[in-house]
MOPAC internal coordinates of N, CA, C and O (Angstrom, degrees):
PM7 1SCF
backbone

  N    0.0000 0     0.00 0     0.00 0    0    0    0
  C    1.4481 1     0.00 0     0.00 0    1    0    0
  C    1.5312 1   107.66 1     0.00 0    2    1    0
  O    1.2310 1   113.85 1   -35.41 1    3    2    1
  N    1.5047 1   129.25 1   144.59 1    3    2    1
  C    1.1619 1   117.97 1   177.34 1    5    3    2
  C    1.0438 1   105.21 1   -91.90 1    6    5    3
  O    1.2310 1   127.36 1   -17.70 1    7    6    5
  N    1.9641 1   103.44 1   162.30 1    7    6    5
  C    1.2616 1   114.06 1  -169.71 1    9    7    6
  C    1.8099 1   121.76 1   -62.34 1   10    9    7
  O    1.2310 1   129.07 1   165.71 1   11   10    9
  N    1.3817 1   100.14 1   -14.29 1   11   10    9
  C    1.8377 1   119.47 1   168.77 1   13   11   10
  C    1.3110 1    97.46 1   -56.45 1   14   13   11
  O    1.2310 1   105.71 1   104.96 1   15   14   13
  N    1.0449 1   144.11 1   -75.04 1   15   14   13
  C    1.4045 1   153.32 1  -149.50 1   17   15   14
  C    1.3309 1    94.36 1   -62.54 1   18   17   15
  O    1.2310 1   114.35 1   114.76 1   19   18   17
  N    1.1620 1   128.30 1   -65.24 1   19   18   17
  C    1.1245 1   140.48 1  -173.48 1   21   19   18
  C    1.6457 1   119.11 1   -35.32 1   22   21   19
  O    1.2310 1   132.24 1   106.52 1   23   22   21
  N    1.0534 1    93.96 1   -73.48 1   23   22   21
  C    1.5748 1   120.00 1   166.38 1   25   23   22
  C    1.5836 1   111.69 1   -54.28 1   26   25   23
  O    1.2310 1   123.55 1   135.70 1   27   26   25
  N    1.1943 1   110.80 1   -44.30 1   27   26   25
  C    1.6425 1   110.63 1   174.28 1   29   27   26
  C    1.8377 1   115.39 1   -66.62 1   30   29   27
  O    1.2310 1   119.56 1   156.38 1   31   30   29
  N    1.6162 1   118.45 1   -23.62 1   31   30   29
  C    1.0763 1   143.38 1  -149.75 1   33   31   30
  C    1.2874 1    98.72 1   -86.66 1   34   33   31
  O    1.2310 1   126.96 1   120.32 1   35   34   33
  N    1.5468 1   104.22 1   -59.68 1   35   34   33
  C    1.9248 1   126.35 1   175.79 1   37   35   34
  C    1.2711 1   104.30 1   -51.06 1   38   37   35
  O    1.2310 1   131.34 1   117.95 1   39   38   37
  N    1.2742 1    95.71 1   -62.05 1   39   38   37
  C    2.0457 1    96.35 1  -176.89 1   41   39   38
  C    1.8094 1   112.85 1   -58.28 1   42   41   39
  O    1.2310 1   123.20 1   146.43 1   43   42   41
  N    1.0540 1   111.47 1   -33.57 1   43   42   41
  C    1.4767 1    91.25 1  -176.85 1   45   43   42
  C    1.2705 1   110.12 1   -79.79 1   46   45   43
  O    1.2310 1   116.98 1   153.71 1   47   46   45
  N    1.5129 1   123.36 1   -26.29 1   47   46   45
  C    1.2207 1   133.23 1   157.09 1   49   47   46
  C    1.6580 1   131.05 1   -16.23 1   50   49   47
  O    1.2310 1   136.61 1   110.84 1   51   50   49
  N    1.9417 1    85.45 1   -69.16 1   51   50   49
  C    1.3272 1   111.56 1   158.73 1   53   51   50
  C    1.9487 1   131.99 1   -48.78 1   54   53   51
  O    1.2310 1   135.74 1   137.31 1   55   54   53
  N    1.3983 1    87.14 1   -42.69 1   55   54   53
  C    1.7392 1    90.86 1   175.74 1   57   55   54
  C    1.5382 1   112.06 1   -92.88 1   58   57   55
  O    1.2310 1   127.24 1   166.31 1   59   58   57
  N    0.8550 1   103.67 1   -13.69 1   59   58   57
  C    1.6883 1    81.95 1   157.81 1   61   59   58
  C    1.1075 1   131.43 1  -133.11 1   62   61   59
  O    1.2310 1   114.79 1  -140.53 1   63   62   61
  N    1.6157 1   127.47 1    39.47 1   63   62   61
  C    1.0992 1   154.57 1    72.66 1   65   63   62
  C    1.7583 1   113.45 1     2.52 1   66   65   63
  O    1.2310 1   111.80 1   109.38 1   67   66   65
  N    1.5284 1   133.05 1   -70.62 1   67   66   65
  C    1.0754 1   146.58 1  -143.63 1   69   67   66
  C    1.6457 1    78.33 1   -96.60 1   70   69   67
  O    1.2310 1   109.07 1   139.73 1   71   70   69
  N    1.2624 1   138.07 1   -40.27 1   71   70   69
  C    1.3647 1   127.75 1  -143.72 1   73   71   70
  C    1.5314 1   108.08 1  -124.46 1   74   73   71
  O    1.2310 1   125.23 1  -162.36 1   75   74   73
  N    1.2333 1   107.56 1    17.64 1   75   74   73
  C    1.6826 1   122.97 1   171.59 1   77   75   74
  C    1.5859 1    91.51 1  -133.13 1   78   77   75
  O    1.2310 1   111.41 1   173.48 1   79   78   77
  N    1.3883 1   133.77 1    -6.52 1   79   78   77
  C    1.2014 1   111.39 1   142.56 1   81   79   78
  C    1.5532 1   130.15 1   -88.24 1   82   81   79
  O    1.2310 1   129.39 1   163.15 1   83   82   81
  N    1.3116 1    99.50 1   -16.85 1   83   82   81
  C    1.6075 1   110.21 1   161.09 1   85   83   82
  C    1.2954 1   117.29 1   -53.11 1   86   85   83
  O    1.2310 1   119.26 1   129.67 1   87   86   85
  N    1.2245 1   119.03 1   -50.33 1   87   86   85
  C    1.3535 1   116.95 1  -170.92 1   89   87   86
  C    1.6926 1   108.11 1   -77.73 1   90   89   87
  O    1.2310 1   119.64 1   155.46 1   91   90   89
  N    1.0817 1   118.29 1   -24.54 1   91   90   89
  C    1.4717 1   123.15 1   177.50 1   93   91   90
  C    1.6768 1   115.88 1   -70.52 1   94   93   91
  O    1.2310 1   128.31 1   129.23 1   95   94   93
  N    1.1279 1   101.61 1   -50.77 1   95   94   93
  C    1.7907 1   112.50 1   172.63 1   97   95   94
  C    1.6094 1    95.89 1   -62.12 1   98   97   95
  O    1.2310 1   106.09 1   163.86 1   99   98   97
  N    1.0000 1   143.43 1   -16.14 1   99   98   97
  C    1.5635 1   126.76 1  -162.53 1  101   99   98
  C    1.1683 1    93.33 1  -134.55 1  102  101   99
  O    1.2310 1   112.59 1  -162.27 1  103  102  101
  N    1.2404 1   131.59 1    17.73 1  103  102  101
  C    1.9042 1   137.27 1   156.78 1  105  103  102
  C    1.6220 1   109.74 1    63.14 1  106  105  103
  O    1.2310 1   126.59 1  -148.24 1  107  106  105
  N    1.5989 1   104.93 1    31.76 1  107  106  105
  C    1.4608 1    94.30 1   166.68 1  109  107  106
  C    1.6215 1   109.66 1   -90.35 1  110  109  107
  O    1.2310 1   120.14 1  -163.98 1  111  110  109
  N    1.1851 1   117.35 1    16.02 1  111  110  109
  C    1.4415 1   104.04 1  -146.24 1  113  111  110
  C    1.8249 1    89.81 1  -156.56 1  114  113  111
  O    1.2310 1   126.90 1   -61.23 1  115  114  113
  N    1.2926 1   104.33 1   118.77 1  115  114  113
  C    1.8844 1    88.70 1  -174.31 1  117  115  114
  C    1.9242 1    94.30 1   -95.14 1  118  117  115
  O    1.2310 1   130.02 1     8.63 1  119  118  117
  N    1.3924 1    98.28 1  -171.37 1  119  118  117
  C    1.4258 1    90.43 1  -177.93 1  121  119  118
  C    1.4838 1   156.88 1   -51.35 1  122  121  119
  O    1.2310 1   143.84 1   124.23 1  123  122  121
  N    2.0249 1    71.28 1   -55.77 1  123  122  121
  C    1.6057 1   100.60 1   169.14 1  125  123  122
  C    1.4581 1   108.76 1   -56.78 1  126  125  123
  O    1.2310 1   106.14 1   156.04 1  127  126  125
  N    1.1402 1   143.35 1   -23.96 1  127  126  125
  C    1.4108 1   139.89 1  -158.25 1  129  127  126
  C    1.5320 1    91.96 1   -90.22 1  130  129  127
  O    1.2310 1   116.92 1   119.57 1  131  130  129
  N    1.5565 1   123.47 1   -60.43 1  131  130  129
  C    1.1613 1   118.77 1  -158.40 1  133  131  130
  C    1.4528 1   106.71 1   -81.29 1  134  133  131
  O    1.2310 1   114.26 1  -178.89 1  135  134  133
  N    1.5834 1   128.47 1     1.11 1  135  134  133
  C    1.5486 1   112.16 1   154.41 1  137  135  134
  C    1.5345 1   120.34 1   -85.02 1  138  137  135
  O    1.2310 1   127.08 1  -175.39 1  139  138  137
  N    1.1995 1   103.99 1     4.61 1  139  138  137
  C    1.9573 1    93.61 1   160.44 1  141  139  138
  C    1.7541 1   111.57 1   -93.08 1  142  141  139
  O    1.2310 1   134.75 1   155.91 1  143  142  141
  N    1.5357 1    89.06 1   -24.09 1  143  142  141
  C    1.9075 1    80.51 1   174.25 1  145  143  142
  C    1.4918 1   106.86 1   -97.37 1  146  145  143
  O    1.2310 1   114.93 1  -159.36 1  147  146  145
  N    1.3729 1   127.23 1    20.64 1  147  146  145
  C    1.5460 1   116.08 1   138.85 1  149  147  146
  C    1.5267 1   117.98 1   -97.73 1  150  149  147
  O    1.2310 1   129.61 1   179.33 1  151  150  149
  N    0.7256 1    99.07 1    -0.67 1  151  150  149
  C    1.8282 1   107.73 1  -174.36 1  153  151  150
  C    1.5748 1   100.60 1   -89.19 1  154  153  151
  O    1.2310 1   119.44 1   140.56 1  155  154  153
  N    1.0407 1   118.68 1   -39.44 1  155  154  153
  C    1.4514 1   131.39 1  -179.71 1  157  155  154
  C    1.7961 1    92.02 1   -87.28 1  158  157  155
  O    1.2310 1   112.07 1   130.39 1  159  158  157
  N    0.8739 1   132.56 1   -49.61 1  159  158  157
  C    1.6527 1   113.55 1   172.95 1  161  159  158
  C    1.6617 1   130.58 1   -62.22 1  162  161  159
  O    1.2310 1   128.08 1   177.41 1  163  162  161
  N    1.2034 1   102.04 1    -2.59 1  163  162  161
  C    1.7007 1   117.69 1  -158.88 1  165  163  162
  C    1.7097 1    82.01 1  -109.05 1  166  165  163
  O    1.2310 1   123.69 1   127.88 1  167  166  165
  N    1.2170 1   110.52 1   -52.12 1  167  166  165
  C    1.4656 1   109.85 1   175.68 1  169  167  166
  C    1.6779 1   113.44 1   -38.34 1  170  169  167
  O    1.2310 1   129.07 1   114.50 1  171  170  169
  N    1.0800 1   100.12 1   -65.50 1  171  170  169
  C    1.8071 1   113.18 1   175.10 1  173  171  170
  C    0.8851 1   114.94 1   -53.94 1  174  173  171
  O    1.2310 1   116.81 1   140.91 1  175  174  173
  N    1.1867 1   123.68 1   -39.09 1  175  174  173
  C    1.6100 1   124.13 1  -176.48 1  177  175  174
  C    1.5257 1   109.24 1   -69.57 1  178  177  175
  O    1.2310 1   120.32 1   142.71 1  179  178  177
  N    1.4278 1   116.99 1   -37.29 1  179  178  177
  C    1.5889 1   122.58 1  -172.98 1  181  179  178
  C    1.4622 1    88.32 1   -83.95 1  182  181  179
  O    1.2310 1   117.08 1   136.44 1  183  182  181
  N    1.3923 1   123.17 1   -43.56 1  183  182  181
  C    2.1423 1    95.41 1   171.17 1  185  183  182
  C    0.9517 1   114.06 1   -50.07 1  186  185  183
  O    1.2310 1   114.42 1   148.62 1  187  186  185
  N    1.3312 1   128.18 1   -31.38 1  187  186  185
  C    1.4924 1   117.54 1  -165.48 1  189  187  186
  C    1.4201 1   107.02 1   -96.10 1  190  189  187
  O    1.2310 1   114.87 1   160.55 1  191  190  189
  N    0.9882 1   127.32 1   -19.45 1  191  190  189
  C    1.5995 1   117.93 1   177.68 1  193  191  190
  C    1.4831 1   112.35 1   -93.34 1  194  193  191
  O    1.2310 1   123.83 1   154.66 1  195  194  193
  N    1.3367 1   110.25 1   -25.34 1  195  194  193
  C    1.7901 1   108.03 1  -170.16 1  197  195  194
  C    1.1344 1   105.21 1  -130.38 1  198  197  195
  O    1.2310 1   115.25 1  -138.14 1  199  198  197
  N    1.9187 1   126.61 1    41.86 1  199  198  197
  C    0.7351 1   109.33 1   176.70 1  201  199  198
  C    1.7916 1   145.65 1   -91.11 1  202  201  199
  O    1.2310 1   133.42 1  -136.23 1  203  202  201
  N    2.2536 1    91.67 1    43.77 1  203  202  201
  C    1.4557 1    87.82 1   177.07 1  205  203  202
  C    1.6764 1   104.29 1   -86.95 1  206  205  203
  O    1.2310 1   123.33 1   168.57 1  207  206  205
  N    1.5983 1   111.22 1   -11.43 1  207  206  205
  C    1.4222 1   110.24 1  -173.49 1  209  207  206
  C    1.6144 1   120.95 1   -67.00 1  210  209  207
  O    1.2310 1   130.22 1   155.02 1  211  210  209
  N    1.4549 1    97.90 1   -24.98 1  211  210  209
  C    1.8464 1   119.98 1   163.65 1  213  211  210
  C    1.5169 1   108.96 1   -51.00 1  214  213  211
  O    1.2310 1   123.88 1   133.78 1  215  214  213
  N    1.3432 1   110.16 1   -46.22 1  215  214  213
  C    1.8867 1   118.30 1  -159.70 1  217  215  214
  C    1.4496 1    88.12 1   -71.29 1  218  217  215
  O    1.2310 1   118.17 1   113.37 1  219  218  217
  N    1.1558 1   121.09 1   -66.63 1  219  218  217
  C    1.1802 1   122.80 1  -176.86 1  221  219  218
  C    1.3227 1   129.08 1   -44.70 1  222  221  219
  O    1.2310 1   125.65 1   135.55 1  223  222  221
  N    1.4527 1   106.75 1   -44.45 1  223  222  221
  C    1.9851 1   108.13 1   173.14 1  225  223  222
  C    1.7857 1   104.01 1   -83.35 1  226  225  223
  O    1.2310 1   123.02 1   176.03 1  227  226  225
  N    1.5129 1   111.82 1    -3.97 1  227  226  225
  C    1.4997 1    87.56 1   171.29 1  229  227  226
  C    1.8493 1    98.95 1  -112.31 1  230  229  227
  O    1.2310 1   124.77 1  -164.48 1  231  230  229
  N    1.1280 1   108.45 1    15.52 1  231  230  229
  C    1.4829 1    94.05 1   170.86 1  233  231  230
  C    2.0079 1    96.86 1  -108.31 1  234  233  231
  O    1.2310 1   127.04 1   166.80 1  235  234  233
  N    0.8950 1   104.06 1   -13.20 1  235  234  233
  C    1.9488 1   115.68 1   176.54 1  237  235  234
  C    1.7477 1    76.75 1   -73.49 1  238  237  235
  O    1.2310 1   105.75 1    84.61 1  239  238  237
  N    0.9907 1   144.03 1   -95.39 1  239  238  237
  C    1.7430 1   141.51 1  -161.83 1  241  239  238
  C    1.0397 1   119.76 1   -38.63 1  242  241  239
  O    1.2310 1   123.67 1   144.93 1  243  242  241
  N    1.8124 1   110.57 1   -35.07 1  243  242  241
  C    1.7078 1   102.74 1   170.45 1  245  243  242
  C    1.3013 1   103.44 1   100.82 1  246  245  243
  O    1.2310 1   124.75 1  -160.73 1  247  246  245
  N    1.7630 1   108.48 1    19.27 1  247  246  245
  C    1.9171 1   111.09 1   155.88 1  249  247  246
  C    1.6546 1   115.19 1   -71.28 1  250  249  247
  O    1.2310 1   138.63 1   -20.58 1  251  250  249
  N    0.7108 1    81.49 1   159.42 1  251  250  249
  C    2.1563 1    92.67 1  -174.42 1  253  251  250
  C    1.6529 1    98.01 1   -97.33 1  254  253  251
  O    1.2310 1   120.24 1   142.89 1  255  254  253
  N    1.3998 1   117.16 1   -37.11 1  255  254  253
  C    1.0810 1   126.16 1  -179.13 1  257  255  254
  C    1.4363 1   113.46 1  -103.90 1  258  257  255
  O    1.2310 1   113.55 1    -9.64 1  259  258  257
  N    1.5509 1   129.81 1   170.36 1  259  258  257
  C    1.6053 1   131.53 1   158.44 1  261  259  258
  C    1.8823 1    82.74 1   -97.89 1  262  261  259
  O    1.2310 1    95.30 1   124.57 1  263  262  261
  N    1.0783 1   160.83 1   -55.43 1  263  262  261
  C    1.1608 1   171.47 1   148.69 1  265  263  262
  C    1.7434 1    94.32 1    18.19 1  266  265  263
  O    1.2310 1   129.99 1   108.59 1  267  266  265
  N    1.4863 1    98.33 1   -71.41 1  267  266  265
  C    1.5731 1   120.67 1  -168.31 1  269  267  266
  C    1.4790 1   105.86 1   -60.60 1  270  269  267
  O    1.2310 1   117.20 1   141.79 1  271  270  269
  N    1.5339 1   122.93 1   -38.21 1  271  270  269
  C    1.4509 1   131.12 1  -161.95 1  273  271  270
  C    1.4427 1    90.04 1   -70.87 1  274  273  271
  O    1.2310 1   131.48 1   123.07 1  275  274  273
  N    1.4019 1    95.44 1   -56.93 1  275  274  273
  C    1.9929 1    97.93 1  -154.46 1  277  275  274
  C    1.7279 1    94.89 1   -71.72 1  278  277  275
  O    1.2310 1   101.67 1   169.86 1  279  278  277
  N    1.6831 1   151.04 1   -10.14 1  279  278  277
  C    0.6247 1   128.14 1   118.89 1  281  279  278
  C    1.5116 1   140.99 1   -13.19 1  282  281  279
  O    1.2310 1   128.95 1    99.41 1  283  282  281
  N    1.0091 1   100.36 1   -80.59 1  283  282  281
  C    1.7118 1   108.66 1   171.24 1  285  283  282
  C    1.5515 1   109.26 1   -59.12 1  286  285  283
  O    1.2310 1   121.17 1   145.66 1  287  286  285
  N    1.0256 1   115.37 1   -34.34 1  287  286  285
  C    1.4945 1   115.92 1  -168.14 1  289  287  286
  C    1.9977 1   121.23 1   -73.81 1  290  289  287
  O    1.2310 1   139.99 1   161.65 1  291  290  289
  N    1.4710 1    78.83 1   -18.35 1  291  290  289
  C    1.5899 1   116.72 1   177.41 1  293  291  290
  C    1.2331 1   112.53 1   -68.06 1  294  293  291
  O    1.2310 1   125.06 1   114.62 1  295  294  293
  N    1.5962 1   107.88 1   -65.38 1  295  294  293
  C    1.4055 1   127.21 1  -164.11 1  297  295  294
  C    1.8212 1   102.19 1   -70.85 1  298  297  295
  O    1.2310 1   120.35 1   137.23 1  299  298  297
  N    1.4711 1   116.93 1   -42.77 1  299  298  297
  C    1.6619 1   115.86 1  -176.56 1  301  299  298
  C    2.0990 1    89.10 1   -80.53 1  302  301  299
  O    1.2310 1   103.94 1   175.34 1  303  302  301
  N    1.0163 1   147.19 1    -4.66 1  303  302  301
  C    1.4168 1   131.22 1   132.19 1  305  303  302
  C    1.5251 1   117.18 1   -38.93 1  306  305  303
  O    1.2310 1   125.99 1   114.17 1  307  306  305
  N    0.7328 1   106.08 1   -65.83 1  307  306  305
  C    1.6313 1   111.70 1  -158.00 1  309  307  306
  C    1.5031 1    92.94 1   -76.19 1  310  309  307
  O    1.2310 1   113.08 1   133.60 1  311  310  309
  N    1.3102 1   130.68 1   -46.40 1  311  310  309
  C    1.5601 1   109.59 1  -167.67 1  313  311  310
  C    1.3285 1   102.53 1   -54.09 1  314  313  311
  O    1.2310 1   126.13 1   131.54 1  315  314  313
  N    1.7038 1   105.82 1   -48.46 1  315  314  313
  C    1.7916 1    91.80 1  -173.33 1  317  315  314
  C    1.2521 1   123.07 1   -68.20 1  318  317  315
  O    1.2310 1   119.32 1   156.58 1  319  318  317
  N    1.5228 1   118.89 1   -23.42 1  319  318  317
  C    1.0749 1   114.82 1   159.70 1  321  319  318
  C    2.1523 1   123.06 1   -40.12 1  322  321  319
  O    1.2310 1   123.80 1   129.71 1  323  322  321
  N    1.6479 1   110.32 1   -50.29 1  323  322  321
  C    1.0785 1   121.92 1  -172.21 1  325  323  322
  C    1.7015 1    98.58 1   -65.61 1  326  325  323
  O    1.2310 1   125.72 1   125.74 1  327  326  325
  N    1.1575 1   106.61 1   -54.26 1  327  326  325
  C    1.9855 1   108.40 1  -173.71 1  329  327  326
  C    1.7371 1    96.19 1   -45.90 1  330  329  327
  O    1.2310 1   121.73 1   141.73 1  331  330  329
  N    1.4694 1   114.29 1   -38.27 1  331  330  329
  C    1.5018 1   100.92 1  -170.18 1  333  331  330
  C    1.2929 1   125.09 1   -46.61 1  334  333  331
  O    1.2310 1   135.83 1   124.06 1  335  334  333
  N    1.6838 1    86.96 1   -55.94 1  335  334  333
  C    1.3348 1   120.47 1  -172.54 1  337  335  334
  C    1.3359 1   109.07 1   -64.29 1  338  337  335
  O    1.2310 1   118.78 1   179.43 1  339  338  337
  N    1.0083 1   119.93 1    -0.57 1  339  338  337
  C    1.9740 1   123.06 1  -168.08 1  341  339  338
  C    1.2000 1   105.49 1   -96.89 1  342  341  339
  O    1.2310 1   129.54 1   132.94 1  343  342  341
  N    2.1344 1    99.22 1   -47.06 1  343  342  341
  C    1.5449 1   105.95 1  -167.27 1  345  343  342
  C    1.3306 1   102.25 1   -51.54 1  346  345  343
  O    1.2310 1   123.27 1   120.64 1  347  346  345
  N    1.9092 1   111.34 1   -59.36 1  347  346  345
  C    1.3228 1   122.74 1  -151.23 1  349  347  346
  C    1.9032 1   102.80 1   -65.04 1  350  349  347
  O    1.2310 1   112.62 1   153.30 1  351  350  349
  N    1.5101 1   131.54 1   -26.70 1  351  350  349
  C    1.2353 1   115.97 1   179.77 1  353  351  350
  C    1.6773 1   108.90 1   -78.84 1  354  353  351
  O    1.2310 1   115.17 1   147.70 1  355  354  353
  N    1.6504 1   126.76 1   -32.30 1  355  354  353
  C    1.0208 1   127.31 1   153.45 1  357  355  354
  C    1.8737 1   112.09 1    -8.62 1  358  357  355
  O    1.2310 1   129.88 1    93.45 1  359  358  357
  N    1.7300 1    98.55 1   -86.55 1  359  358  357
  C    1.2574 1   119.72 1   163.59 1  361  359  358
  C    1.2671 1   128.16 1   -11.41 1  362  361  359
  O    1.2310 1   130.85 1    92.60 1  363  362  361
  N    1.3636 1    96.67 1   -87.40 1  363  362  361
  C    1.3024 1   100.42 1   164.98 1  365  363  362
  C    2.2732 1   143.64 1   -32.61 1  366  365  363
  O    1.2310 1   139.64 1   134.54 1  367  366  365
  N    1.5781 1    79.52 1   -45.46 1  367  366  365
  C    1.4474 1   102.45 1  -179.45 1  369  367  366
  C    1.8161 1    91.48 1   -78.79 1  370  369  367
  O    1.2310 1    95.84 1   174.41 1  371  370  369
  N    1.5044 1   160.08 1    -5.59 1  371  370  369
  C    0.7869 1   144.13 1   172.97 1  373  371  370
  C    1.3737 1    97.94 1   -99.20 1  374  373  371
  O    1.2310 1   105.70 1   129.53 1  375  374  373
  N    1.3783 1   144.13 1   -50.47 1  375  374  373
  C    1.5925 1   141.63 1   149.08 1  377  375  374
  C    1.4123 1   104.58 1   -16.86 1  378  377  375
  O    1.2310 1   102.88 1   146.24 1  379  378  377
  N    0.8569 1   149.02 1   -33.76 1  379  378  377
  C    1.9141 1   143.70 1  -137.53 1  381  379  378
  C    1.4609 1    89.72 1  -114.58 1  382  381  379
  O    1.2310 1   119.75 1   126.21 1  383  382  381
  N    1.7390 1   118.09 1   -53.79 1  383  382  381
  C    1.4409 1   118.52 1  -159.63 1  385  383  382
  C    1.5701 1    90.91 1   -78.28 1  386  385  383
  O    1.2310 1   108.39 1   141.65 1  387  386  385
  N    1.4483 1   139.31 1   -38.35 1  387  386  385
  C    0.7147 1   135.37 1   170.09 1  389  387  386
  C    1.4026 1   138.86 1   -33.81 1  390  389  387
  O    1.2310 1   130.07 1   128.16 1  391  390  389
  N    1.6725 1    98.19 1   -51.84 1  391  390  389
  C    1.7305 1   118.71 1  -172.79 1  393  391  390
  C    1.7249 1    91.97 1   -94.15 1  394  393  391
  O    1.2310 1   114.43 1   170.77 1  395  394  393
  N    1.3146 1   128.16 1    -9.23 1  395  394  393
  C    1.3875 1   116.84 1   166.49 1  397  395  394
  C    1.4709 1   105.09 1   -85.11 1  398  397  395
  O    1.2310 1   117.96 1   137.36 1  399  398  397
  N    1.3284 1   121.49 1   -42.64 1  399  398  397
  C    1.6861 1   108.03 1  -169.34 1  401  399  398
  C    1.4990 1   101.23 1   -54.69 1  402  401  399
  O    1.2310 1   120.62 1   142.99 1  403  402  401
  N    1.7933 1   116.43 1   -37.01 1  403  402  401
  C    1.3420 1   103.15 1  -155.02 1  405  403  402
  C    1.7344 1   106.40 1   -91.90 1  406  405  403
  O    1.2310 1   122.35 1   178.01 1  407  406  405
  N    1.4656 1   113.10 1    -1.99 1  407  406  405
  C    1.1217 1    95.27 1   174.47 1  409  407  406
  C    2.2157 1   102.83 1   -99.27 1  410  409  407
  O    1.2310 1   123.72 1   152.00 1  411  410  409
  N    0.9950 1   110.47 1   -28.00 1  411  410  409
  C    1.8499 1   102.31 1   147.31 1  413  411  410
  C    1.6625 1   109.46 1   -30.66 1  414  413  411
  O    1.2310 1   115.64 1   115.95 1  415  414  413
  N    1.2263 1   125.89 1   -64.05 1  415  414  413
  C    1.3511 1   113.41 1  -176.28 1  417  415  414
  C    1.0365 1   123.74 1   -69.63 1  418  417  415
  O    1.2310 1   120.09 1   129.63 1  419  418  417
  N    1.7079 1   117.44 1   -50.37 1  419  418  417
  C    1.7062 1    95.79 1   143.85 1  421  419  418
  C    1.2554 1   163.57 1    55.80 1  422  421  419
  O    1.2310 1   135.87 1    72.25 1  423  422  421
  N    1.7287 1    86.89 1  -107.75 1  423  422  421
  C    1.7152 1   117.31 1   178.26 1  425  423  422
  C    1.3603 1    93.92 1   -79.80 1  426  425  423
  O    1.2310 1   119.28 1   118.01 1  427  426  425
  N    1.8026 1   118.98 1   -61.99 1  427  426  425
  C    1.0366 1    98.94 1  -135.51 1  429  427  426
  C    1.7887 1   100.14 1   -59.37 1  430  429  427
  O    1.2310 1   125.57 1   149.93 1  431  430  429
  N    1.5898 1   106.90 1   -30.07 1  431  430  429
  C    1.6708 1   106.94 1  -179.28 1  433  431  430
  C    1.3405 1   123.05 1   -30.58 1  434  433  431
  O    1.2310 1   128.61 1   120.71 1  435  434  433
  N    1.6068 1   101.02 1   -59.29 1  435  434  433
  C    1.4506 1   111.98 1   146.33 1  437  435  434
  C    1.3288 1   148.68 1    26.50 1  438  437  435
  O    1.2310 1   144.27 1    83.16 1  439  438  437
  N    1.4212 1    70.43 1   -96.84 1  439  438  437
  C    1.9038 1   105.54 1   172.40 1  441  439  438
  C    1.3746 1   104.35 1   -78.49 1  442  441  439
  O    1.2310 1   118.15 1   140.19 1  443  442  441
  N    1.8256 1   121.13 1   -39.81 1  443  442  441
  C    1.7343 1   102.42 1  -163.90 1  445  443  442
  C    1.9599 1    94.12 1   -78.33 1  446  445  443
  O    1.2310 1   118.76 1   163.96 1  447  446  445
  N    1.0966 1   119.97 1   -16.04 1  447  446  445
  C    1.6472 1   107.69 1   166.10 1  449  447  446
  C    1.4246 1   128.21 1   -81.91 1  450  449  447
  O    1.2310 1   124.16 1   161.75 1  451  450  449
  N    1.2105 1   109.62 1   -18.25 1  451  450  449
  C    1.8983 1   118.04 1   166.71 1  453  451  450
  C    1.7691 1   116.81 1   -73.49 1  454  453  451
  O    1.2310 1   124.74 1   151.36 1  455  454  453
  N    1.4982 1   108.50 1   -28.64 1  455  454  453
  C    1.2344 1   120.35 1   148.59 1  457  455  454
  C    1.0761 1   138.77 1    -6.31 1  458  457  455
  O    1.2310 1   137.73 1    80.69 1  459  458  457
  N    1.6289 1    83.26 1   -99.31 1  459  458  457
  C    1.5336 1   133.07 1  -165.78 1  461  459  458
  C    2.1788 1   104.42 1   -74.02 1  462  461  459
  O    1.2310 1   128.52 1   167.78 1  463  462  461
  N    1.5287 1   101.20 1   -12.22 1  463  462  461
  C    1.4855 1   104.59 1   175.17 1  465  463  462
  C    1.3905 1   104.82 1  -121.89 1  466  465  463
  O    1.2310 1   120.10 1   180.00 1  467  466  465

C-alpha cells in the first residue's frame, strides 16, 4: 500500500474519531451509536498502520490487488454497519409503539375516572 494511502487512512481515522466525539459531547449522538463509529475508526486506523496484514488477507482471498480487497473490505463495513443501524431503529420503533399503546391506556384511564367523579 502506498505510504499516501496510509497517511490519508490515519487521518480520516483521526477525524472521525475527533467528530463522533463531537457529536457525543454535544448530545447529538448517544453512546451506543457512537461505539460502532469508533469501532469502524479503529478499523481504519489498523488499515492504515498494518497494512502488510491487509496484503496478506487479500492475497489469502485471491485479490490481485490490496485496492480490490479494501474495496470489498469497505463495502462488508458498511453493510454491517447498515444491519446495526437497522437492528437498533427496529428497536427503537418497538419502544415508541410500546410507550404509545401505554400511554393510549393512560388517557383513556383518565377519562374512565373523570367520569365516574
Amino acid at each position: 500500500m502506498p505510504i499516501q494511502l496510509s497517511i490519508a487512512l490515519v487521518i480520516f481515522a483521526i477525524i472521525l474519531v475527533i467528530f463522533t466525539s463531537f457529536l457525543l459531547v454535544r448530545a447529538k449522538m448517544p453512546i451506543k451509536y457512537s461505539l460502532i463509529w469508533y469501532t469502524f475508526a479503529v478499523l481504519i486506523l489498523l488499515i492504515g498502520l498494518v497494512p502488510n496484514i491487509f496484503s496478506s488477507i487479500a492475497g489469502a482471498f485471491g485479490f490481485s490487488t490490496l485496492a480490490n480487497f479494501m474495496t470489498a473490505f469497505i463495502l462488508v463495513i458498511l453493510i454491517l454497519l447498515n444491519i446495526a443501524l437497522t437492528v437498533m431503529i427496529a428497536s427503537q420503533r418497538r419502544r415508541i409503539n410500546l410507550v404509545s399503546q401505554e400511554l393510549a391506556i393512560l388517557k383513556k384511564e383518565l377519562n374512565d375516572a373523570k367520569k365516574q367523579h
